[in-house]
C-alpha positions in Angstrom: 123.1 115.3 167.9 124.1 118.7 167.0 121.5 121.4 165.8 121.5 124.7 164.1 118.8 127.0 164.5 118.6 130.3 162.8 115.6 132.9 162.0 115.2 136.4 160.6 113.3 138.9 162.5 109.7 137.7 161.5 110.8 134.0 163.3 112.5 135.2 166.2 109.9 134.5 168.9 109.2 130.8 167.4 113.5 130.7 167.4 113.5 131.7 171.0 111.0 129.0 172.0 112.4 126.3 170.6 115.9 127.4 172.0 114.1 127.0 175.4 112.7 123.8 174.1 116.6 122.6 173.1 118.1 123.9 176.4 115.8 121.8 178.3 116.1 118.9 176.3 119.8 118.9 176.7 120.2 119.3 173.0 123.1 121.1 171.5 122.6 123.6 169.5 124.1 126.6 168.3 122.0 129.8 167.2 123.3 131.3 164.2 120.7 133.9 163.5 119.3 137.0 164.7 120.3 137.4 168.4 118.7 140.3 169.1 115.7 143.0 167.3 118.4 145.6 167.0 120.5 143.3 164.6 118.5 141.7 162.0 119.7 138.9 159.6 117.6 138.5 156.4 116.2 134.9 156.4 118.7 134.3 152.8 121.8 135.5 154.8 120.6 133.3 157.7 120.0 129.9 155.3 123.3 130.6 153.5 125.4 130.5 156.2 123.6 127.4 157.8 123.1 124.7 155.1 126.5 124.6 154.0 127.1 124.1 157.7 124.6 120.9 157.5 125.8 119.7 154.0 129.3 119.2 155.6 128.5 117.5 158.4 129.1 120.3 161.0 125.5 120.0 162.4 123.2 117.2 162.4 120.0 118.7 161.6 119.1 122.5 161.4 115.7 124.3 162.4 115.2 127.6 160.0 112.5 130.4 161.0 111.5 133.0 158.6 107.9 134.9 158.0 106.7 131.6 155.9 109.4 129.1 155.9 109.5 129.4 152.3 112.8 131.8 151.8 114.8 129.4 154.4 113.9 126.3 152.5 114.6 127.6 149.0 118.3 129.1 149.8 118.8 126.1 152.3 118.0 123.9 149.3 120.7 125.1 146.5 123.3 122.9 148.6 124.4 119.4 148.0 122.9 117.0 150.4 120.9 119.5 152.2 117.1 118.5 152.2 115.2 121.3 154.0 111.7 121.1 154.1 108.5 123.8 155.0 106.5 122.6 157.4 103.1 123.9 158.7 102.5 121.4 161.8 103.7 118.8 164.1 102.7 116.1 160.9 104.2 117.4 158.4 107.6 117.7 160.6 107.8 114.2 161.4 106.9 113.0 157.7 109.0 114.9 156.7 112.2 113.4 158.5 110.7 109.5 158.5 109.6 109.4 154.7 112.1 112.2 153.1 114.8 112.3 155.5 115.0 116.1 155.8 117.8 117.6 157.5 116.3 121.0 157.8 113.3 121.7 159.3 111.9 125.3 157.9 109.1 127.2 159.4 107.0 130.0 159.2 106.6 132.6 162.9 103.3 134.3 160.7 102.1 130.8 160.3 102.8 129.0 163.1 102.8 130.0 166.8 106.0 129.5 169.3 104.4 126.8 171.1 103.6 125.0 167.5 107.2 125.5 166.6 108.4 124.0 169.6 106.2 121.1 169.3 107.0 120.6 165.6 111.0 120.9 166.4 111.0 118.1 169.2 109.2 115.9 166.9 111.5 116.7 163.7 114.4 116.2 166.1 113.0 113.1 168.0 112.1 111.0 164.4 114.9 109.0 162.3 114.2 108.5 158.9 111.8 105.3 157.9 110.5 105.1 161.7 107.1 103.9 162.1 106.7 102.8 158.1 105.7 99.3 157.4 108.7 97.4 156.1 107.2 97.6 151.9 107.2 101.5 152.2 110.7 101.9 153.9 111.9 99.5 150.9 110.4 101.7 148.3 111.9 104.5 150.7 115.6 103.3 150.5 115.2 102.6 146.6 113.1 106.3 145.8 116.2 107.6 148.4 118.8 106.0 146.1 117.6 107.4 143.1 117.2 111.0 144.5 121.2 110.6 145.4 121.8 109.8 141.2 120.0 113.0 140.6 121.8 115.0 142.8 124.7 113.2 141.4 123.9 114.5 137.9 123.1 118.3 139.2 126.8 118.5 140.9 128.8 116.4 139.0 129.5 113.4 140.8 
């Protein structure tokens, strides 16, 4: 698997800990963000230049920091098979890959701690979508998932 991880200044410390987390892991991943607190990237610059990357294929799965998670997941969202996601815990990270098979996983460093973002990253990166549902919701799952491709259809013209 093959991860992008980005963050503006206010997500930096969360980004750094779950590079850490990745390194360990023996995950690849490449950082596409702030590097540093003398050169800040704005958290729409950050998501533009990462979703795209994820809509085409490039990476797997991304992991977006800003002050809220909000910003990332909005820009991150504009793109064509992107499906990024806020999440405020270790839950809501792993639902949101194994019921809505989110490819970006958006966070917020004023909401949640490094150590929470690390914990919420292995999970989102550790679950496949429909893992651990009972077999009637991953039906309804892959029909709901079907539809959701038809209206994306009809917003870019396929």
């Amino acid at each position: 698997m093959k991860v992008a991880i980005g963050s503006d200044k206010s997500g930096f410390a969360a980004k750094e800990s779950i590079k850490a987390l990745l390194s360990e892991a023996g995950i690849s991943f490449d950082d596409l963000g702030t590097k540093d607190l003398e050169h800040v990237k704005p958290y729409y610059m950050v998501a533009d230049e990462v979703a795209p990357l994820v809509a085409s294929g490039a990476y797997d799965r991304a992991i977006l920091i800003c002050g809220t998670g909000a910003g990332m997941s909005v820009v991150s969202n504009k793109y064509k098979g992107v499906y990024a996601v806020a999440c405020e815990g270790v839950y809501s990270a792993k639902m949101a890959r194994a019921i809505n098979n989110a490819n970006i996983l958006c966070m917020g460093g004023w909401i949640v701690g490094p150590e929470m973002a690390a914990e919420m990253a292995k999970v989102f990166l550790a679950t496949d979508w429909l893992q651990d549902l009972e077999d009637w919701r991953q039906e309804n799952l892959k029909k709901f998932n079907a539809q959701v491709l038809e209206i994306e259809g009809k917003i870019y013209g396929d």
